[in-house]
mmCIF file of the N, C-alpha and C atoms, coordinates in Angstrom:
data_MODEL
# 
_entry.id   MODEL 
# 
loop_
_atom_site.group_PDB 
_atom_site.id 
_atom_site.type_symbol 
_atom_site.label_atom_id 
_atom_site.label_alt_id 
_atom_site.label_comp_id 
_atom_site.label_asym_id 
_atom_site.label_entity_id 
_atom_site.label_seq_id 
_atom_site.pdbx_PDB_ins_code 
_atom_site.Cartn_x 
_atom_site.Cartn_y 
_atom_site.Cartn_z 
_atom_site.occupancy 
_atom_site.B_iso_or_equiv 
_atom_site.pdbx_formal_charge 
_atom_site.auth_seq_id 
_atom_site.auth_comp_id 
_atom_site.auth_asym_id 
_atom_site.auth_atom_id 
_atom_site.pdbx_PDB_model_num 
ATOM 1   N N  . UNK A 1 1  ? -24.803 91.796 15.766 1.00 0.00 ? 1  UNK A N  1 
ATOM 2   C CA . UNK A 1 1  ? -25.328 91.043 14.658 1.00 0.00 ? 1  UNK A CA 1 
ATOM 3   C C  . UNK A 1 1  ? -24.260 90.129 14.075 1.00 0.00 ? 1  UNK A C  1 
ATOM 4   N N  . UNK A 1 2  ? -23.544 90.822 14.116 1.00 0.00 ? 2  UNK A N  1 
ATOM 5   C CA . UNK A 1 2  ? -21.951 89.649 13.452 1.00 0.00 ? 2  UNK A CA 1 
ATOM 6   C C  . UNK A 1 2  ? -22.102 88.287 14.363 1.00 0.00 ? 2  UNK A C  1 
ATOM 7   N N  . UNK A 1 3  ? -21.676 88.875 15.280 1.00 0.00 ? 3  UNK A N  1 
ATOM 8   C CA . UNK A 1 3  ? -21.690 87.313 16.318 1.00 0.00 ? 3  UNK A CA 1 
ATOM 9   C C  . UNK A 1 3  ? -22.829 86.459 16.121 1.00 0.00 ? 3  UNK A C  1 
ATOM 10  N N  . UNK A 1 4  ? -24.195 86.929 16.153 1.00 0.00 ? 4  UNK A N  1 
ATOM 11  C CA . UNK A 1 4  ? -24.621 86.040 15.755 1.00 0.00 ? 4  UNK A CA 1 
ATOM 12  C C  . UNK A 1 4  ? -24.626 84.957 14.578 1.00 0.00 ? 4  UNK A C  1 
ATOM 13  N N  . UNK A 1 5  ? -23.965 85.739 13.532 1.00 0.00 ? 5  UNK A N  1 
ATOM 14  C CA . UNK A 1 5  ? -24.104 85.185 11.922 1.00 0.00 ? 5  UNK A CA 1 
ATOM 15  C C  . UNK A 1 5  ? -22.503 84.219 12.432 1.00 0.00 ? 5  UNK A C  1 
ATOM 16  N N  . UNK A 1 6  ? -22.074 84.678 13.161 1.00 0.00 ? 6  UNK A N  1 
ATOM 17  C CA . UNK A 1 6  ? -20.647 83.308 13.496 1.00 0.00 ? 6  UNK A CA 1 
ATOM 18  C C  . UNK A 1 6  ? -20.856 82.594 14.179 1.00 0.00 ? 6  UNK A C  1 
ATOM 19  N N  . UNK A 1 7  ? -21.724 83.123 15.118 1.00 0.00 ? 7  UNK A N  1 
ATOM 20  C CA . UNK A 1 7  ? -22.209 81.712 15.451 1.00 0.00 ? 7  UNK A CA 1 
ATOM 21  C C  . UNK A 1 7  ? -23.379 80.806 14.876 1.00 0.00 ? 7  UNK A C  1 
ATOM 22  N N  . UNK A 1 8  ? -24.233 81.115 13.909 1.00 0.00 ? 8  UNK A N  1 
ATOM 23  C CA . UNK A 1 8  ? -24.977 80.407 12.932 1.00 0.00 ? 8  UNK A CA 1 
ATOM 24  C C  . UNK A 1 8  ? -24.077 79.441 12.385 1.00 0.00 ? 8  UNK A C  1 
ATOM 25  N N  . UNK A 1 9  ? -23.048 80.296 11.777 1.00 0.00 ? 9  UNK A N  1 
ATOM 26  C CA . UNK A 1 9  ? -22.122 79.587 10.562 1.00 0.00 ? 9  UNK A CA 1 
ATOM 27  C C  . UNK A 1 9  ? -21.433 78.603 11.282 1.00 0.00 ? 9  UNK A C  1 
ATOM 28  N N  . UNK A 1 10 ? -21.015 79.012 12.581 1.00 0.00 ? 10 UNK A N  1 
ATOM 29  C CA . UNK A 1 10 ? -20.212 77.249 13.634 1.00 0.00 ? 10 UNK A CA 1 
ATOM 30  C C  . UNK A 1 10 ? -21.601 76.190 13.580 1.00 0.00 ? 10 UNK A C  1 
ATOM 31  N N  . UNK A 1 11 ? -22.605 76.913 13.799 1.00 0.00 ? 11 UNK A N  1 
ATOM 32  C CA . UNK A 1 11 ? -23.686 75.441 14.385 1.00 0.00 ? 11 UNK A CA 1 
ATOM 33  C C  . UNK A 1 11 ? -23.845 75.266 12.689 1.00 0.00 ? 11 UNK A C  1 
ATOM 34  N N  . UNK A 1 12 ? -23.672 75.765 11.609 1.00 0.00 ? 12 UNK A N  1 
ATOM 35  C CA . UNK A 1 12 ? -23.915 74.727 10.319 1.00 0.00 ? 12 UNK A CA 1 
ATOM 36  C C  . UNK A 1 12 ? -22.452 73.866 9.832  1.00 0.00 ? 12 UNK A C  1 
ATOM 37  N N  . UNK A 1 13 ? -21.366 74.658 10.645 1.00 0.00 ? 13 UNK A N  1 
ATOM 38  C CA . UNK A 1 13 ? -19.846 73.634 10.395 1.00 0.00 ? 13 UNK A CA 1 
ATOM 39  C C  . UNK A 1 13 ? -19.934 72.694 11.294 1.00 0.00 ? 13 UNK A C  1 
ATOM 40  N N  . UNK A 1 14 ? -20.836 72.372 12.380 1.00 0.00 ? 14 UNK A N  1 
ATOM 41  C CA . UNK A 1 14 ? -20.354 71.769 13.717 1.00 0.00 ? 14 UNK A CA 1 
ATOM 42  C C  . UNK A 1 14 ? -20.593 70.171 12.994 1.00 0.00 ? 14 UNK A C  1 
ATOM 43  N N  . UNK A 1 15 ? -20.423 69.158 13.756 1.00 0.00 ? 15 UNK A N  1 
ATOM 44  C CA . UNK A 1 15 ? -20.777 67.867 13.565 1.00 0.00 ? 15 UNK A CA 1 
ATOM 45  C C  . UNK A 1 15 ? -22.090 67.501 14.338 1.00 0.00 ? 15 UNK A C  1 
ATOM 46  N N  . UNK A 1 16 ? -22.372 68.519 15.315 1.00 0.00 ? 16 UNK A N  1 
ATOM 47  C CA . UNK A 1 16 ? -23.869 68.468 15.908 1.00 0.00 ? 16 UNK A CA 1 
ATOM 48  C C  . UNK A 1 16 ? -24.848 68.902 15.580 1.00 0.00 ? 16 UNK A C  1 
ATOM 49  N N  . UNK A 1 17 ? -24.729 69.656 14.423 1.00 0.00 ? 17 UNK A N  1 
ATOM 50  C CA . UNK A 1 17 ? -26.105 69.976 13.639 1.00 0.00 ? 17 UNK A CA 1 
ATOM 51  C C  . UNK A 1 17 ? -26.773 68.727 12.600 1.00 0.00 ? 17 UNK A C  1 
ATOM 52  N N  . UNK A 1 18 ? -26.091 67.718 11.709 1.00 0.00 ? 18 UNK A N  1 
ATOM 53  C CA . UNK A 1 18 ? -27.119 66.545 11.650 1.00 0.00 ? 18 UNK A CA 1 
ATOM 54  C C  . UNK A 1 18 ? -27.824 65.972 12.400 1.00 0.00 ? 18 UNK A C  1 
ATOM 55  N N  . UNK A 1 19 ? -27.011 65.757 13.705 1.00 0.00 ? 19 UNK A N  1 
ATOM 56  C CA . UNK A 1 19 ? -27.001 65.215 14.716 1.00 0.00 ? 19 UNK A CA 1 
ATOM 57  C C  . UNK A 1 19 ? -28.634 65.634 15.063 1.00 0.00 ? 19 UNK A C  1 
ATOM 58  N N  . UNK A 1 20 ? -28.681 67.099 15.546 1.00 0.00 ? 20 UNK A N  1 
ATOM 59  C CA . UNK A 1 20 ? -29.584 67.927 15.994 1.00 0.00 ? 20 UNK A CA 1 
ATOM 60  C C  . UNK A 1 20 ? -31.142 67.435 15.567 1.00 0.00 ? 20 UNK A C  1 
ATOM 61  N N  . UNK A 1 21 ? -30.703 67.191 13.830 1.00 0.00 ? 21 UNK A N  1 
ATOM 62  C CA . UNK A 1 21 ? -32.051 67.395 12.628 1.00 0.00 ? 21 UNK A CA 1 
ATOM 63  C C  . UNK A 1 21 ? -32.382 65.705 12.710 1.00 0.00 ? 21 UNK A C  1 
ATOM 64  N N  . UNK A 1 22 ? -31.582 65.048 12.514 1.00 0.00 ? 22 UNK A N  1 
ATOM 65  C CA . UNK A 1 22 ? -32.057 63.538 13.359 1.00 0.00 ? 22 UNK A CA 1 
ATOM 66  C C  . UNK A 1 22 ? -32.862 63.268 14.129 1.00 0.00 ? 22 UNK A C  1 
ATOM 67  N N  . UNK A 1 23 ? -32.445 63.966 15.496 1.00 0.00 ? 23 UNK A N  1 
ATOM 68  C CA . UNK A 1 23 ? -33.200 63.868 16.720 1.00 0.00 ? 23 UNK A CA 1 
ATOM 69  C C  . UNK A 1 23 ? -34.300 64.392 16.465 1.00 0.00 ? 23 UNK A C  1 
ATOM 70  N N  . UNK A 1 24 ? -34.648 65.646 15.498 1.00 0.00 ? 24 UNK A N  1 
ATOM 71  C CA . UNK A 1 24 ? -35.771 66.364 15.792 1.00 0.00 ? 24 UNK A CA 1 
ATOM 72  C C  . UNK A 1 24 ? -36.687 65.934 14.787 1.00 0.00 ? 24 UNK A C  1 
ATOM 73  N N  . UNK A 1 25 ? -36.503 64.684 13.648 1.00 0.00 ? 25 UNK A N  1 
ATOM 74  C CA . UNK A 1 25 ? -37.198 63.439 12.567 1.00 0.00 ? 25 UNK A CA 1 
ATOM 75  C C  . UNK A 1 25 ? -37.358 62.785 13.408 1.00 0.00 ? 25 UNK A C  1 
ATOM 76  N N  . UNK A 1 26 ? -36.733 61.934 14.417 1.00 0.00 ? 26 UNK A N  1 
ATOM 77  C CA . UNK A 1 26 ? -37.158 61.191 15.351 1.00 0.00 ? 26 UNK A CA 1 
ATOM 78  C C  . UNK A 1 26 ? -38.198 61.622 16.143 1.00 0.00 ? 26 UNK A C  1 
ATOM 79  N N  . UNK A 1 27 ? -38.172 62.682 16.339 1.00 0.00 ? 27 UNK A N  1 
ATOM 80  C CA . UNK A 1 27 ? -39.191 63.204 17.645 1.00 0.00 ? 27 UNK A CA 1 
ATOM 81  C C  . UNK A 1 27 ? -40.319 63.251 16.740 1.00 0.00 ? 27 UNK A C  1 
ATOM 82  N N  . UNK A 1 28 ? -40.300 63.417 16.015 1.00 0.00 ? 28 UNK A N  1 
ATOM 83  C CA . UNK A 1 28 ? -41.361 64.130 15.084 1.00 0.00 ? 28 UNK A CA 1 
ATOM 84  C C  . UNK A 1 28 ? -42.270 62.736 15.026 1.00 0.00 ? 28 UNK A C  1 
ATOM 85  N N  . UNK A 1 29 ? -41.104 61.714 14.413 1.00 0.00 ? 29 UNK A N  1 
ATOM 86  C CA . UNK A 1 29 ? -42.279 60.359 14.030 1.00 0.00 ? 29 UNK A CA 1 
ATOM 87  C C  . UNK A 1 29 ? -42.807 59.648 15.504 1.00 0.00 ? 29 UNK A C  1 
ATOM 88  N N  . UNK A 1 30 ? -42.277 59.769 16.636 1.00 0.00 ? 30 UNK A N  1 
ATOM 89  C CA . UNK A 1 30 ? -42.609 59.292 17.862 1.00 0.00 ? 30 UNK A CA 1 
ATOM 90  C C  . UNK A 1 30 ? -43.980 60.047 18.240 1.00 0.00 ? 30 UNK A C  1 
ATOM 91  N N  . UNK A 1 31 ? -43.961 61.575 18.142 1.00 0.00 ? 31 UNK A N  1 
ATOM 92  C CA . UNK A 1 31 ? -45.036 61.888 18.257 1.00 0.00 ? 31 UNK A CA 1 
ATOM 93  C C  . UNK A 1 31 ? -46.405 61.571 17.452 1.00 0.00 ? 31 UNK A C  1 
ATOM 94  N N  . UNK A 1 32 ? -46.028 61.261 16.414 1.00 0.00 ? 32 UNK A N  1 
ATOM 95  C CA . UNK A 1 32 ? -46.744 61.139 15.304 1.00 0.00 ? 32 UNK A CA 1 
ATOM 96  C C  . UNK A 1 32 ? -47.422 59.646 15.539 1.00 0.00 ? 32 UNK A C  1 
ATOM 97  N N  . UNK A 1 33 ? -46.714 58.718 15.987 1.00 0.00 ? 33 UNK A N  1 
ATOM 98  C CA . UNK A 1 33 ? -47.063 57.553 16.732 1.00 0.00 ? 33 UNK A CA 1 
ATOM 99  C C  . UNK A 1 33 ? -47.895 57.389 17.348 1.00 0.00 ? 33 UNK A C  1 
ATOM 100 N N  . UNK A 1 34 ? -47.589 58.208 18.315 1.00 0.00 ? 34 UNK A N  1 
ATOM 101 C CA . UNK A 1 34 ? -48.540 58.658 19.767 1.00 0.00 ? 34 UNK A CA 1 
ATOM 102 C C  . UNK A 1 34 ? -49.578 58.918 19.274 1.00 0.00 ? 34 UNK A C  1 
ATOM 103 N N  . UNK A 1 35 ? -49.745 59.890 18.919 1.00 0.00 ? 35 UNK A N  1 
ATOM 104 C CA . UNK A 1 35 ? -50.841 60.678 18.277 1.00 0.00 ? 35 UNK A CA 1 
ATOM 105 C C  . UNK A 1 35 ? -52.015 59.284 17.898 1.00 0.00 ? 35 UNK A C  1 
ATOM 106 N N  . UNK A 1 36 ? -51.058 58.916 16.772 1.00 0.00 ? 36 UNK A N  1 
ATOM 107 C CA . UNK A 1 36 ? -52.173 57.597 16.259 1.00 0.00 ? 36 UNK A CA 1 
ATOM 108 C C  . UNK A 1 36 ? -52.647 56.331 17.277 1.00 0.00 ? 36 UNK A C  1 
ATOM 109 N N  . UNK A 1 37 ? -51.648 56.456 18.192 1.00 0.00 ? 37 UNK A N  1 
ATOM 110 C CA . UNK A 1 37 ? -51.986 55.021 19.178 1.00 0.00 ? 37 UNK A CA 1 
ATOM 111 C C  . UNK A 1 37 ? -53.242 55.733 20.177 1.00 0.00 ? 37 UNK A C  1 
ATOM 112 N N  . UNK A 1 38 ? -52.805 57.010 20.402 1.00 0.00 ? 38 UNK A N  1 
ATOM 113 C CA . UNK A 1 38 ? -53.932 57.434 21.949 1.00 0.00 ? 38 UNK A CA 1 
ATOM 114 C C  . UNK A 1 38 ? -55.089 57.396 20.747 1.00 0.00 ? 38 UNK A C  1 
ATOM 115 N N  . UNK A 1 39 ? -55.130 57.948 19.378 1.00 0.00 ? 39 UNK A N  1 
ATOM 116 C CA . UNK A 1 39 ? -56.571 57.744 18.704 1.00 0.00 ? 39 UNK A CA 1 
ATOM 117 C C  . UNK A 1 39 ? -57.619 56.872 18.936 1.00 0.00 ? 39 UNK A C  1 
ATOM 118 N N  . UNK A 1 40 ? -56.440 55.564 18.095 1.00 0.00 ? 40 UNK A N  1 
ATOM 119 C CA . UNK A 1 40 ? -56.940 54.236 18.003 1.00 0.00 ? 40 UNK A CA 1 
ATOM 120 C C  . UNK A 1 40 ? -57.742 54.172 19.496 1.00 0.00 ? 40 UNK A C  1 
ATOM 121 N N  . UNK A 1 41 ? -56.820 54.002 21.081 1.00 0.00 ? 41 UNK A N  1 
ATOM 122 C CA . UNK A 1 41 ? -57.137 53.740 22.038 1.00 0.00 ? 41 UNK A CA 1 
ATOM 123 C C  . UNK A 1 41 ? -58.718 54.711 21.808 1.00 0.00 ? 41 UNK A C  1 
ATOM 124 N N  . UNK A 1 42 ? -59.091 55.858 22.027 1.00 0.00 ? 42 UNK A N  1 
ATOM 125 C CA . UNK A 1 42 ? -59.990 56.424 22.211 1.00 0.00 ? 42 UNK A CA 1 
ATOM 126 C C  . UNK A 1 42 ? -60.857 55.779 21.179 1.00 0.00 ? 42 UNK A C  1 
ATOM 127 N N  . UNK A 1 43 ? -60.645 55.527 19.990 1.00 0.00 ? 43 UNK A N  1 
ATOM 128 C CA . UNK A 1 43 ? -61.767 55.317 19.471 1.00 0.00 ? 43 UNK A CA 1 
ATOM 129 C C  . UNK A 1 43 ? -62.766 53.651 19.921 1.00 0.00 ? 43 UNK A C  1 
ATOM 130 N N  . UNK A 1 44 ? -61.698 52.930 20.489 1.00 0.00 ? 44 UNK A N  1 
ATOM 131 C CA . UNK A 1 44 ? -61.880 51.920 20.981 1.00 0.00 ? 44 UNK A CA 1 
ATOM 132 C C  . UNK A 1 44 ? -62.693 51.728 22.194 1.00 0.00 ? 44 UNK A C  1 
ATOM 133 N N  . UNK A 1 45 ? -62.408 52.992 23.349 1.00 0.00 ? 45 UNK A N  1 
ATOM 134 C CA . UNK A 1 45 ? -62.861 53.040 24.217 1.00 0.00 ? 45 UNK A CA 1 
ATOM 135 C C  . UNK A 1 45 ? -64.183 53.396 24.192 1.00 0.00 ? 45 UNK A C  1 
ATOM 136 N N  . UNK A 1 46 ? -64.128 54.468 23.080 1.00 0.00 ? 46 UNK A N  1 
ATOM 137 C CA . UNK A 1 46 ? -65.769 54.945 22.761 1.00 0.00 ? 46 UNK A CA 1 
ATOM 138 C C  . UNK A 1 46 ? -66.590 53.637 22.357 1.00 0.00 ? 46 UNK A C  1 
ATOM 139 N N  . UNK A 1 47 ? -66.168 52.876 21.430 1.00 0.00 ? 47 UNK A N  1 
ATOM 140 C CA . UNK A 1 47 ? -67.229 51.862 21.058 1.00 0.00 ? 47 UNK A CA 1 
ATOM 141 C C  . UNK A 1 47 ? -67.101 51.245 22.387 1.00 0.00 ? 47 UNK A C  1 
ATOM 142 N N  . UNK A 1 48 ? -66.349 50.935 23.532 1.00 0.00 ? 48 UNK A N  1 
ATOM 143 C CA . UNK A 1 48 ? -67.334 49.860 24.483 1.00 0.00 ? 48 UNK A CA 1 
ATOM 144 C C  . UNK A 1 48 ? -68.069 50.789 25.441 1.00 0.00 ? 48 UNK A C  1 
ATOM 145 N N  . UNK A 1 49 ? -67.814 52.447 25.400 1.00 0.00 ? 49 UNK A N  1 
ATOM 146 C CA . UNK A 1 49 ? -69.071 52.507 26.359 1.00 0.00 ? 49 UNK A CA 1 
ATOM 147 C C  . UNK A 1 49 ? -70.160 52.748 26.151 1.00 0.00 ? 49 UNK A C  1 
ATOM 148 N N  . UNK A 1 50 ? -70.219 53.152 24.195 1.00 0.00 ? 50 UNK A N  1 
ATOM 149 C CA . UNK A 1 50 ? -71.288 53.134 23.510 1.00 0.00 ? 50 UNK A CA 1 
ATOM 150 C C  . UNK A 1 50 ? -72.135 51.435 23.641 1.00 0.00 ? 50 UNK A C  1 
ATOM 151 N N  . UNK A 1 51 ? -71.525 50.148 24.056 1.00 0.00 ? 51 UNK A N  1 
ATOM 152 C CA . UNK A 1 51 ? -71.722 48.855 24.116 1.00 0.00 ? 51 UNK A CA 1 
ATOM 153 C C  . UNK A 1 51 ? -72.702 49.132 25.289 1.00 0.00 ? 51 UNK A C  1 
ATOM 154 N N  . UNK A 1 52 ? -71.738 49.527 26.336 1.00 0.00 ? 52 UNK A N  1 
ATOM 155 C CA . UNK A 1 52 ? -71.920 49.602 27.647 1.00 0.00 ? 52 UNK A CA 1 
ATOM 156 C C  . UNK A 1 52 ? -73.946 50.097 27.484 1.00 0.00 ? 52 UNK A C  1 
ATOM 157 N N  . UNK A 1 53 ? -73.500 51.657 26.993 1.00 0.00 ? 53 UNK A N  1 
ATOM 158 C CA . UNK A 1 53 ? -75.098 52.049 27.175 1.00 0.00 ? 53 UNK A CA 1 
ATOM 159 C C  . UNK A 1 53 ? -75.828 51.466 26.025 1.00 0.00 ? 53 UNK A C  1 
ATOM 160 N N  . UNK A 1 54 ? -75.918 50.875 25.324 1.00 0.00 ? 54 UNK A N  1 
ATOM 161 C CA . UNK A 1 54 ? -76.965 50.256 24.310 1.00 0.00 ? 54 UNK A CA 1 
ATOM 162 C C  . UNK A 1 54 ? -76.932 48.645 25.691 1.00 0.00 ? 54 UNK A C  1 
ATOM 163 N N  . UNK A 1 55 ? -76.674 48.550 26.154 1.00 0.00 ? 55 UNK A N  1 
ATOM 164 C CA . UNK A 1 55 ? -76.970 47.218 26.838 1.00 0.00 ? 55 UNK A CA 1 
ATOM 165 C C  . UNK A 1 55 ? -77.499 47.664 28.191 1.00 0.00 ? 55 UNK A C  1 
ATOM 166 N N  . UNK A 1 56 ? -77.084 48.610 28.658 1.00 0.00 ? 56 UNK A N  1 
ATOM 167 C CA . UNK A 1 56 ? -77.809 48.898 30.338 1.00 0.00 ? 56 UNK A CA 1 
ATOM 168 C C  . UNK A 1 56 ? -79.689 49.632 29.619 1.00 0.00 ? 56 UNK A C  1 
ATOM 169 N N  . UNK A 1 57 ? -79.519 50.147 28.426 1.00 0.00 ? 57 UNK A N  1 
ATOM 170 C CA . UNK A 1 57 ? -80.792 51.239 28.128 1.00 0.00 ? 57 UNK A CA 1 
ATOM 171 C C  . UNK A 1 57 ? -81.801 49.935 26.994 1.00 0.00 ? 57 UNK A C  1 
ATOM 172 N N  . UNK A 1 58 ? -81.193 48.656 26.905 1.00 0.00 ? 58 UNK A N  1 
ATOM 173 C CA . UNK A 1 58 ? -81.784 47.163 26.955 1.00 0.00 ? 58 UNK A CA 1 
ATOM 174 C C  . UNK A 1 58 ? -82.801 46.816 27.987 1.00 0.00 ? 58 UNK A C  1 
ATOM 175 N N  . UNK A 1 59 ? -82.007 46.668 29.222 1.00 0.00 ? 59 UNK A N  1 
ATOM 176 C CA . UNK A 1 59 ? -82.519 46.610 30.614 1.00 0.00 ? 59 UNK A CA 1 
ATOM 177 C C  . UNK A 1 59 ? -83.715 47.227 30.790 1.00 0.00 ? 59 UNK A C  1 
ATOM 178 N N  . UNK A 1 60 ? -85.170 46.386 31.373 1.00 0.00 ? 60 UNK A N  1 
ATOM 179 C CA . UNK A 1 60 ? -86.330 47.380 31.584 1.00 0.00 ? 60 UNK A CA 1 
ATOM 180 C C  . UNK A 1 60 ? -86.038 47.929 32.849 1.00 0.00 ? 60 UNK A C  1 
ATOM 181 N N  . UNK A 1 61 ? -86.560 49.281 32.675 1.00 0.00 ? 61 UNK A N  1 
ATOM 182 C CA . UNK A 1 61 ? -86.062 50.342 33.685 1.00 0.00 ? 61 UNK A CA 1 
ATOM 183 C C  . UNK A 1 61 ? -84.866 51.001 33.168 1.00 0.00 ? 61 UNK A C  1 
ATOM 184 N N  . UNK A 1 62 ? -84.030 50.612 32.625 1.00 0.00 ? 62 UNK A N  1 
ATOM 185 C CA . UNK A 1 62 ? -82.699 51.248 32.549 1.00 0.00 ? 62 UNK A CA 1 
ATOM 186 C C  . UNK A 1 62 ? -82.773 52.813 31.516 1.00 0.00 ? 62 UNK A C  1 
ATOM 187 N N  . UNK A 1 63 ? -82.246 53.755 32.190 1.00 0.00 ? 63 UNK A N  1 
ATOM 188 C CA . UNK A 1 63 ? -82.192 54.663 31.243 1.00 0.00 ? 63 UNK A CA 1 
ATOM 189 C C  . UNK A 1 63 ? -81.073 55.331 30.453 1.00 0.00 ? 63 UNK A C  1 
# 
């Protein structure tokens, strides 16, 4: 148990623990990005194939 608590206490003295919490705000908003861009894309895609079938179920015969 000691060792572990010394080595806690190095990774909060180190110079790579901001470092660490940076990277992992960065990751965070990239995903968060994503997230919103594949949305947008999907919601986009839905309205043209909702286009798609309101225009083929137009068509006589079409179902």
């Amino acid at each position: 148990m000691k060792k572990l608590i010394t080595k806690v206490q190095k990774f909060m003295q180190a110079e790579d623990g901001p470092t660490a919490v940076e990277y992992a705000i960065m990751l965070a908003l990239i995903v968060i990005v994503c997230i919103a861009a594949i949305q947008a894309v999907g919601t986009a895609a839905n309205g043209a194939f909702e286009n798609v079938s309101n225009e083929m179920s137009a068509i006589p015969g079409g179902n």
